[in-house]
Structure formats: C-alpha cells, structure tokens
C-alpha positions, 0 to 999 in steps of 0.5 A: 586824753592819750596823743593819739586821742587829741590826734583823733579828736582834731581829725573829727573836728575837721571832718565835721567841719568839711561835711558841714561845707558839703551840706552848705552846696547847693542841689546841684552841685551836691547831686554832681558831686555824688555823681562823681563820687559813684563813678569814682567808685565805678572805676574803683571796681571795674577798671579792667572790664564793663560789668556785664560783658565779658571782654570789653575794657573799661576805657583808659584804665584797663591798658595800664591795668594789663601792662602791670599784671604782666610786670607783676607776672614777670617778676613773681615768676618762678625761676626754674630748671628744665621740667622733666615731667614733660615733653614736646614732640614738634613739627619745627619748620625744619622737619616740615621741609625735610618732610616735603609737607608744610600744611595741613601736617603730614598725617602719616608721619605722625601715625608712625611717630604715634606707634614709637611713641606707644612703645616708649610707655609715656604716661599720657599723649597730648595731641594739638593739631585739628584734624578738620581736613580730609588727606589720604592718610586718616585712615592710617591714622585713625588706626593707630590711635585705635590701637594705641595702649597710651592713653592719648587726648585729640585736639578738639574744637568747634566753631562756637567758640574757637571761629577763627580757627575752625569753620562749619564744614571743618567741625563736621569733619572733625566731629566724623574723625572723633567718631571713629575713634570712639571705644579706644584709647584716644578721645577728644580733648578741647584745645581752646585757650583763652586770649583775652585782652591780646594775651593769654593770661589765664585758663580758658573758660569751662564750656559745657559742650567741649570735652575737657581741657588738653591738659585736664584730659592728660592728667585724667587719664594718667592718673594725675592731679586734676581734680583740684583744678576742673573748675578752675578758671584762674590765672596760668602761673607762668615759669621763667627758665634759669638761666645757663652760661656756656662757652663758643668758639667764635668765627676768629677762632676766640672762645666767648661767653654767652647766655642763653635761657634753658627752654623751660620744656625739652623739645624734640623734633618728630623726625626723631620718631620716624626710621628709628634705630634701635640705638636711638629708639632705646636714648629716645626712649628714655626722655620719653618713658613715665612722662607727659607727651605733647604733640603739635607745632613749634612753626615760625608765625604760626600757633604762637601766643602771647603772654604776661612775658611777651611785653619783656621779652618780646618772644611768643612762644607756641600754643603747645608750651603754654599747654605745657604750662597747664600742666605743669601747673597741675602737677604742681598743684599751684591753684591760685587763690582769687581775690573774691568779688564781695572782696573787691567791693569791699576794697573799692568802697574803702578806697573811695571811702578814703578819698571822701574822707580826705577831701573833706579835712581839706588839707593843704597841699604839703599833707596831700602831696605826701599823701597822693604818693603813699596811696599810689605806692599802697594801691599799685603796691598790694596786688604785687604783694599778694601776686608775690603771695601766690593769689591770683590778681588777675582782674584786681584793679591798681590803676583803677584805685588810685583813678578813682581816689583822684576823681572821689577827692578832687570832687568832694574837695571841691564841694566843700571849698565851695562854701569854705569862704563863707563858713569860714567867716560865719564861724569867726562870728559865731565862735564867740556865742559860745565861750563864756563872756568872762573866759573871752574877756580873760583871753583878750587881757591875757592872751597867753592863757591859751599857750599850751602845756601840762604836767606829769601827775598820778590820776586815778582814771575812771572811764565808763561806756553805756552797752548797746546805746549807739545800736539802740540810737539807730532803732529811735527818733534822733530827738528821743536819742539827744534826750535819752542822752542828755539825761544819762550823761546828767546822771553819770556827771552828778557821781563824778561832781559828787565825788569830787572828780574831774570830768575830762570829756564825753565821748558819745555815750562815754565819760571819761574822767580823773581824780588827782588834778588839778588838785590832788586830796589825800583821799582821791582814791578812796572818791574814785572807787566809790565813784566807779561803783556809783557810776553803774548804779546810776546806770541801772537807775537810769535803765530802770527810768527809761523801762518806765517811762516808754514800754516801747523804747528799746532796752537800754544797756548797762553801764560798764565802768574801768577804774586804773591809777598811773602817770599822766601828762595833765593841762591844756592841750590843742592847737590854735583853734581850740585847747582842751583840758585834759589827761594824756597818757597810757593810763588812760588807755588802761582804764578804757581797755579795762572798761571794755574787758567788762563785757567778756569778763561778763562784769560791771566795773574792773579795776587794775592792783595798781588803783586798788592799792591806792584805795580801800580794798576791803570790798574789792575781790580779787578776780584773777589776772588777764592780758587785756586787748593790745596789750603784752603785761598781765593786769591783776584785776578786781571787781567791787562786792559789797557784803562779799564773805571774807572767807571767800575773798580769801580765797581768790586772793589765795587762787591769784597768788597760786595761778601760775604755780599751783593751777589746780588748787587754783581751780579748786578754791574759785570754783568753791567761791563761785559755787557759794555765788551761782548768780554772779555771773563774773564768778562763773566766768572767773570760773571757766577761764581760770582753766585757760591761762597762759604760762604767767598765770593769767588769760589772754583777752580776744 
C-alpha cells in the first residue's frame, strides 16, 4: 500500500470509529445534533439574506459579509485614468447660487444648455433629474427636447418603486411631462438605483413597468453595447482613478507636493453651457463631441450614494457617477459572471460536509487549531480569488462558511465524545476477541513484534476491481450485498492462494495483492501472470453463478484485473493502534491505474512491458502504449490472448515499434489484426485510438 493509501485507510478508521460514537447517543441528542448540522448548513448558504425575502439580512453574518465585499470591491478595483468616453454636465452648488435657483432645478437653464448641447453632436444625453413639478419654464423645456436631434433619455420614476423620491401627485406630474414628449427624440429613462444594504453595490433590479435603465437607454440609442447587459442585474464593477501628483504654492510662498485622485469622469458645470462665446463654445465643444452626456446634480448632501468605497475612503459620491459607471461598465463590456445558486449549495454542503467530517475524526487540538485557520484563509480567501477574477461575488457567502463550519464541528464533536469514554473502554475489551489466541500470546512475550519497518523489494503487483458492484449494492438487500461479496472475494482469494501470492488487502469489491514477498521464487512472474488471467475467469464464473442463482438480481459486472512489476517498500506498517502487512510504493499505484485503464481500453487485464518482461510473453499481445491517468510517462501495455495467431502478435508488436515514426503503417497493420478479430473488443479499440496519439507515440487517457 502506497503512503498515501496507509494515510488513507488510518483517516477511515477514525472516521468509523467517530460515526460509531455518533450512533451510540442517545435520540435527543442525535436529533439536536442534526438540528444544529441544518442550521450550520442554513448560515452556510444564506449568510447574506433570509431566503424568501428580498433584503432582509440574515442576522450576525450579513454586516461582516458586506464589510468584505466591499474590501474585495476595493482592492480588485481597476486603477484607471479619466474616462473620456463620458461626460457630466452638473448643477454644483456654486452654479446654483450664481443661478439665484436652488430647488426645484432651474428648468430654463437647462433648456438653453440642452440646445448647446445639441449642436455639439454628443452621442446620447442622459438627464437625471425628475421633473415631478410644475415651474414656468416646462413649456420652454419641453420644446426643446422636442426639437432636439441628440438622441436624450429622461429621468423617470414611480412611486412603486422609488417612494422615497417621488409621491402620487408628482408621478402624475411626471407621467403628463412624458406624454409631451412622445414622437421625439427624447423618451423616458428609469433612474432607479438600487441601495440594498445602505449602499449601491450592484444594478438595480428589472421592473417590468419602468422604461429602461438611464444608461441601457443611452447606449440603445447610440448604438452602444447593451444587449449583452439588458438583463443584467449583477455587480457594478467599480473603478479607482490613478492617482496624480502635482506641485502648489503654499501661502508662505514654499512650493509642496500634493496628491489628489483624478475624478474618474470629466465634470463641467452647466454654466459653461449658457452665454456661450463662440470661442468657448468651439473648446467646449470638443469635450462634448462623439461622447456619453450626463445631465444632473453634483450638490453637497444632496443625490449622494454610497459605495462598496465609501467604507475606505468615506466619500459619497453623487448618483450622476454612479450612472456614469454603468456606462462605463457596458462600454467595457465587463458582465460579471454569478456564481450560480445550485453552485453555492453545492459549496455549502462541501463545506458542512467537512466540518462533519472533522468532528468525527476527533482530532486534537494541535491538528484542529492548524486546521481552523487554514479554513478560515481558504473560506475568506476564494471570493477574493474569483472577485479578483472578475466573477461577480456578490452574495457569495465567506463569513457564513466559516460560522457554519464552527457550528456543524463543534455539534458533531461533541455528540461523538459524548459516548467517547465508554467506547473506548468497550474496544479495549473487545479488541482482543479478534486477534488470534497464539498472535496475542506472541505479542505480550515479545512485544517488539509490532515495531514498525520494511524493505525495499521488486513485487509483481496485481490489483483487480468488480464493475459496477458498489451501483448494484444500492439496488439489493444489505444482506444480499455481504453474501454477494463474500463469495466474490472467496472466489478471487482461491486464485491468488492458488498461485502462491500474497493477499495485501480488500478494498470493497477490490483485491490487491503481490508476488515477490516475503519470499520470492524464481517463478513468480510467470504465478502472477497467470493469476491476473485466472482472476477474471473467476469473475465471469461468479457472474455466471449469481445470473443462475437469482434471475432478479442485478447483472453483475466484470472483473478488470491490472498487472505491474517495480519497487516497493514491504513490511509491517501502522501506527500504535494497528499494524499491517503490506506494499508501499508506486508500483502500486501503476497497477491500480492499469486495472482501471481496462474500462476505456474496453479490456479485461492490462499489464505494464516492465511485468511482461519478467514472465512468459508468448501469450500476451502487445496492444499499444498509453499515457495513464495521472501520469506524464507512457506505459507499454499488453493484454493476455491465448491461441492469439503469431502472425498477428507480430505484427502489433511491429505497429508499437513504429507508432511514433511511421504512423500510418501503424495504422494499417492494427487495423489488419483487428479485422481478423471483429468481436474483440480491445482490438477495435486499439483500432480507433491509435489514430489519436501524441508526438511520443502513444494515447493520452481522460
């Protein structure tokens, strides 16, 4: 057995001990224990929102949940210069007090900086202000978004679903001033923008009563990139502006060095749009030509939202930007992937599923406290990973996986102790019913018999697998499968016995075994090739035993058999609780991946040049030379054909020695063999891959 294997098989020895203790509880505690096993996986799952609503947190997880998506947020933000692609035109408080006009906006101003604007021929116009309210003005603006040739978006909202902006008698309003503007250039546009969780992290949901987003109506009408986000309701992929130094003179006169972050959007007030000279008309007009136009307020404490940002840099920036960003986001094309929701369940019940399973090892606090943190890193670690990848983890629960391990191992850990002591004293009694009276008596003269060690020795190693038999053990009686079993493995141990061989171990329906040690004879090669052949006759005996025994039972598999000869660590292995005798060692390894190579090799038993060379090759055929699963060197393989034609062993022996230099002709001598054998089905699979193999010659296993 390889290191890994003994690792293995001492992990499922502690796991059934720990499941034994769980079973051993009594009802009620087994009953809260899963109890507190559903909810772990609850929080597991749902550690940002209650299933079933649409914003309501899930208690103690969803602050923390929030705090790291917006860390994430921060640091996987793109550092990028000024976006030129789009402009805001803003009422800032100081045009509004040139402008003697504070709420509702001046409406003419804006008229007059709509024409300008026309003329300047920007690709779309975006304006963010709800006009909910009758001035004197509307008239004057109305016609001018009527005669505009710029395609232009209006700010829409209803009360449905923006209340806290918007009342009944202003919707009507609004609805009145979006009628008279039907058959133009300008149409209603939703400005709505989602604020769950006190920031605006993502984009806001699709109503089907709203027009279409602010920035999706942009880019529809100019022709933009669009389609692929119109259902999208994923994550805002915030920017960050570089930063850029530049020098000022300070008040004594010294010249300092100070950093300031670029706006990620030029921004110009509307004034520049009213009384134009036609010397600053023609300058504006170059930042405004072939580019998005955003219309709105930039106002202190007024319009501003938060972002996944605001927690770092405490600034809230105004509702106009984060359109801007939308936009941005479409132009770039970055729709971020979601992690699907069967995903997340399936990552849920792994992770619960771990915590099970480490609470019922019962490990000691120095694995555990190694452990903890490792989780922590990994669970905390892989939305930073895919969030860095640009998938969209919005919702992808951290804390909630790392809560719910805690709670799943600490419930399942403590069931199992619970009933620790007392099994443990039972097994110390009942250990000894089942060693040997003469083995026990030897141990307590000589108790150094269990020290632990082994040799290095070349095996021939057989391992051999029973197709299909853990399927079919879930389809019949438990009792049936023990029976079933116990005469397969009867039947499989006689060939090894039989042929003098060493049966290392059973793994379910599996057998592994060795030739070579303790002692070697000189003919173990030969005892070993003809034991891998016995072995699945043996298979098909028992195949044909079961078929006439019960006509009901499932069909029962074949048994695929892997033959290989190499180095190996032999002797006693364990640890203080039980030793074993057996084989470590890539060897063993080989054969097992051999053993399963039979399956898309459509064969019964492969065996490797190197155990083939060892023993009588005169009825073993050459059949090619794979790369096997895992695995970077090719294997020559052979399969056992008695009464094979010596012609036609010749020549697959000829097509292996030719595969890499001369394909075709190997092509042509195994398709002449495997025409000769049209029901072997390992010929005609040797037959259809030979015509796939790499540059060495040989074909790469899936």
């Amino acid at each position: 057995m390889s290191e890994e294997g003994a690792k293995a098989s001492k992990r499922g020895s502690a796991l059934a001990r720990g499941w034994r203790s769980i079973q051993q509880v009594g009802t009620v505690q087994l009953v809260a224990t899963a109890l507190l096993v559903l909810a772990a996986l609850f929080i597991a799952r749902f550690s940002w929102v209650l299933p079933g609503t649409e914003d309501a947190p899930t208690p103690l997880t969803n602050d923390a949940e929030i705090a790291l998506y917006d860390m994430r947020a921060w640091l996987a933000a793109d550092l990028v210069e000024q976006d030129d692609r789009i402009v805001l035109v803003v009422f800032d408080d100081e045009a509004l007090i040139n402008l003697e006009k504070r709420s509702p906006l001046p409406r003419d101003a804006l008229a007059e900086a709509l024409r300008n604007l026309d003329q300047m021929q920007p690709k779309a116009i975006g304006i963010d202000i709800l006009f909910d309210q009758p001035q004197a003005e509307d008239q004057q603006l109305v016609d001018t978004l009527r005669s505009m040739e710029t395609p232009t978006s209006v700010a829409y909202a209803n009360v449905a679903t923006n209340a806290n902006d918007i009342g009944y008698a202003q919707q009507l309003y609004l609805e009145d001033f979006m009628a008279a503007l039907e058959g133009s250039n300008s149409k209603p546009a939703s400005i709505r923008l989602d604020e769950q969780y006190g920031g605006t992290r993502i984009w806001p949901t699709i109503v089907p009563e709203l027009p279409p987003l602010l920035g999706r109506s942009m880019l529809a009408d100019a022709g933009g990139p669009y389609e692929p986000f119109s259902g999208y309701e994923g994550a805002i992929e915030y920017r960050r502006a570089l930063k850029a130094d530049f020098e000022e003179v300070g008040a004594d006169g010294e010249t300092v060095e100070v950093s300031v972050e670029e706006p990620l959007f030029q921004t110009l007030s509307i004034e520049l749009f009213l009384d134009l000279d036609p010397m600053v008309a023609e300058f504006v007009a170059d930042q405004i030509r072939g580019k998005y136009v955003l219309i709105g307020g930039d106002i202190i404490d007024y319009d501003r939202v938060e972002t996944p940002f605001t927690s770092w840099t405490g600034f809230e920036p105004s509702g106009l930007s984060v359109h801007g960003e939308i936009i941005a986001q479409m132009l770039d094309g970055q729709r971020l992937p979601a992690v699907p929701s069967a995903l997340m369940w399936v990552m849920a019940i792994a992770v619960i599923a771990t915590a099970v399973f480490a609470g019922l090892l019962e490990w000691p606090a120095r694995k555990l406290v190694p452990l903890l943190f490792g989780l922590a890193v990994l669970f905390v670690g892989i939305p930073f990973v895919l969030h860095f990848s640009d998938v969209d983890t919005y919702g992808l629960p951290a804390v909630g996986w790392l809560v719910g391990w805690i709670i799943a191992f600490t419930a399942v850990t403590a069931a199992a102790r619970s009933a620790g002591a007392a099994q443990r004293s039972f097994a110390q009694g009942a250990l000894g019913k089942y060693i040997p009276r003469d083995i026990a008596e030897a141990i307590i003269d000589e108790p150094e018999l269990l020290e632990l060690g082994g040799q290095k020795r070349e095996i021939y190693v057989l391992f051999s697998d029973l197709e299909g038999f853990t399927k079919m053990s879930h389809a019949i009686p438990p009792e049936m499968v023990a029976k079933l079993l116990n005469r397969y493995l009867e039947l499989l141990s006689k060939v090894v016995l039989d042929h003098g061989g060493v049966i290392d171990k059973y793994v379910g329906d599996a057998v592994v075994a060795f030739w070579g040690a303790p002692i070697a004879r000189p003919d173990d090669a030969e005892r070993a090739a003809k034991a891998g052949y016995a072995m699945w006759k043996a298979g098909e005996d028992f195949r044909a035993e079961v078929a006439a025994m019960d006509a009901s039972l499932p069909k029962i598999g074949k048994t695929r058999v892997g033959l290989h000869y190499g180095e190996a660590v032999v002797g006693n292995f364990g640890g203080d609780t039980r030793i074993q005798y057996t084989a470590l060692g890539d060897s063993m390894n080989t054969a097992a991946r051999l053993e399963a190579a039979n399956k898309p090799l459509e064969s019964n038993v492969s065996a490797s040049r190197e155990f083939i060379e060892k023993s009588n090759p005169d009825w073993w055929v050459p059949m090619g030379r794979i790369v096997l699963r895992g695995r970077a060197r090719p294997v020559d393989i052979y399969h056992p054909k008695p009464g094979f034609p010596e012609e036609d062993r010749r020549k697959l022996e000829e097509a292996v020695q030719v595969s890499d230099t001369n394909p075709e002709l190997s092509i042509k001598l195994v398709d002449e063999v495997a025409a000769g054998h049209p029901d072997d089905l390992a010929l005609q699979n040797y037959s259809n891959r030979i015509r796939n193999l790499n540059d060495g010659g040989a074909y790469v296993l899936g």
